[in-house]
C-alpha positions, 0 to 999 in steps of 0.5 A: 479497482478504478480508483487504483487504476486511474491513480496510479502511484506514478513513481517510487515510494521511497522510505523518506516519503512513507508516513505511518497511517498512510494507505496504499492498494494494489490489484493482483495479478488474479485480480484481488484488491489489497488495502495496505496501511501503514501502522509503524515506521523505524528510522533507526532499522528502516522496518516497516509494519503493515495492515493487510486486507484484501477484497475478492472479485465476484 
């Protein structure tokens, strides 16, 4: 959760800036740390495909 916290994305993530293997995280708001990583990407209809893996809090 530091790690996301101090390393804000800063801006938006624009599809052009999108590369299939990249991963991002993000915290919820009940404080679950998810990992997403980007699998596929279409430029021709714009669909994404996504891993999703979330860590519960103790």
């Amino acid at each position: 959760m530091d790690a996301v916290n101090l390393n804000p994305l800063g801006s938006s993530l624009t599809f052009a800036r999108m590369r299939t293997g990249m991963g991002l995280c993000v915290v919820t708001e009940d404080h679950q740390v998810v990992h997403l990583r980007l699998l596929r990407k279409s430029a021709a209809t714009h669909a994404l495909t996504w891993t999703a893996t979330a860590c519960v809090q103790g």
